[in-house]
C-alpha distance (Angstrom), angle and dihedral (degrees) to the residues before:
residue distance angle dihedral
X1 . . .
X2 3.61 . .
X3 3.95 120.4 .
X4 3.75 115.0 -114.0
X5 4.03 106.0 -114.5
X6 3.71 95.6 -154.9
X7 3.39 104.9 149.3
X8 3.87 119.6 -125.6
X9 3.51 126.3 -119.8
X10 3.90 121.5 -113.9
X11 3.60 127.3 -107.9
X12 3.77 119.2 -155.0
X13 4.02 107.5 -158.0
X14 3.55 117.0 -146.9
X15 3.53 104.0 -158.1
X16 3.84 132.9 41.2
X17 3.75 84.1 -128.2
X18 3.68 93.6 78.0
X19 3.45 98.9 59.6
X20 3.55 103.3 102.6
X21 4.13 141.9 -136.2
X22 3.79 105.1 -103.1
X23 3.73 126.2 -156.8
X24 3.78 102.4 -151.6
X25 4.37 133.2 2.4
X26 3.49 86.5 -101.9
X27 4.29 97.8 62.7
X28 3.78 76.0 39.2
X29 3.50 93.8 49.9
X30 3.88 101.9 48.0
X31 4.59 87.6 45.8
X32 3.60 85.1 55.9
X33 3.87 96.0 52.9
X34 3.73 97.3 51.0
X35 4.24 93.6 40.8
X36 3.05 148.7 63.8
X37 4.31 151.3 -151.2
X38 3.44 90.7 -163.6
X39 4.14 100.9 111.3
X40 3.96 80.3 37.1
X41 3.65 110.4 49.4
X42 3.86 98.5 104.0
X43 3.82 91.3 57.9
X44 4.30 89.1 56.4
X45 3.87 117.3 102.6
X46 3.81 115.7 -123.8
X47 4.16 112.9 -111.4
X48 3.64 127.1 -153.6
X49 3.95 111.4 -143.2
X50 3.60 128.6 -177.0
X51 3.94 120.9 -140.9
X52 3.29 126.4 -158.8
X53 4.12 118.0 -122.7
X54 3.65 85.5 -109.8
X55 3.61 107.8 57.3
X56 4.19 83.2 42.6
X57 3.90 92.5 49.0
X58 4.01 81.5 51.4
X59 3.47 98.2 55.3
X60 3.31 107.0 35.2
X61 3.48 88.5 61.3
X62 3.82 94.2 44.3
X63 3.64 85.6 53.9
X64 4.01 105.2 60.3
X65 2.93 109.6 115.6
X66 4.09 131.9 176.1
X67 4.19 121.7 -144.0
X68 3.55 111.1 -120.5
X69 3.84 131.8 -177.5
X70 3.76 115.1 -133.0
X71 3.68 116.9 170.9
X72 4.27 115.7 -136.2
X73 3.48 136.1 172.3
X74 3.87 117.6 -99.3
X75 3.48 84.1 -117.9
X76 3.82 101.3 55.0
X77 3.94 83.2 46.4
X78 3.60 88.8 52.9
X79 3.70 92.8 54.7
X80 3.45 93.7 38.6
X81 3.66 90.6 63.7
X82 3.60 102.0 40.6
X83 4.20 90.2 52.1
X84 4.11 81.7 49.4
X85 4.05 90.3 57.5
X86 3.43 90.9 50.2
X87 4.23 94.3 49.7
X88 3.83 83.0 45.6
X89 3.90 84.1 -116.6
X90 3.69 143.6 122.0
X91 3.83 116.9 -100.9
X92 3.87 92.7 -129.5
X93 4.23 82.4 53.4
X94 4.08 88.3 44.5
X95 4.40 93.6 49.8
X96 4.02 84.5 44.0
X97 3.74 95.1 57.9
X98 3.54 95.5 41.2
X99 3.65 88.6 52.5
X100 3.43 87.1 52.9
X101 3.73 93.1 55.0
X102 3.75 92.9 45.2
X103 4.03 87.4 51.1
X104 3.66 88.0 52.8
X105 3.74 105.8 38.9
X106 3.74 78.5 55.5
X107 3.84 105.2 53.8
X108 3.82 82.5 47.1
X109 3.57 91.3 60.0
X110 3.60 88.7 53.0
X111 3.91 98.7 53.0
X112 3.56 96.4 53.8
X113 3.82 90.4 47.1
């Protein structure tokens, strides 16, 4: 049976005290999609982290990306960005990945041909 994709509603925490102990990254992983620091932010500490030359080589190339004008409809804009609010994304990020899917949906197509 197919799992009901209903997104879930974010929670905005108000305190650093309700961010609570987690016993493995995925308990972690599922608090973390359903809230948020964003009414807290101001009251985290700032970290220094180190990354390796690797991990930056990675991303930075992972991260080019190329402006590109592509004319839409208000509307489709519209609904664009209200799907993105409800991923907790930005509408730019939410047209990339179904690009993306397109793209690959496509050279799928191809193989089996």
């Amino acid at each position: 049976m197919a799992e009901s994709r209903t997104p879930k509603r974010m929670r905005y925490l108000k305190s650093l005290d309700e961010i609570p102990r987690f016993r493995n990254e995925a308990e972690e992983a599922d608090f973390w999609s359903t809230h948020s620091l964003a009414e807290i932010w101001d009251q985290l500490e700032p970290v220094e982290i180190e990354v390796s030359p690797k991990a930056r080589r990675i991303t930075l190339r992972r991260s080019r990306k190329k402006p590109v004008t592509l004319r839409l409809e208000e509307r489709q804009i519209a609904q664009a960005k209200q799907l993105a609010r409800r991923k907790s994304l930005s509408y730019q990020a939410l047209l990339r990945s179904w690009i993306n899917e397109g793209i690959a949906r496509e050279e799928r197509a191809r193989k089996r041909v």
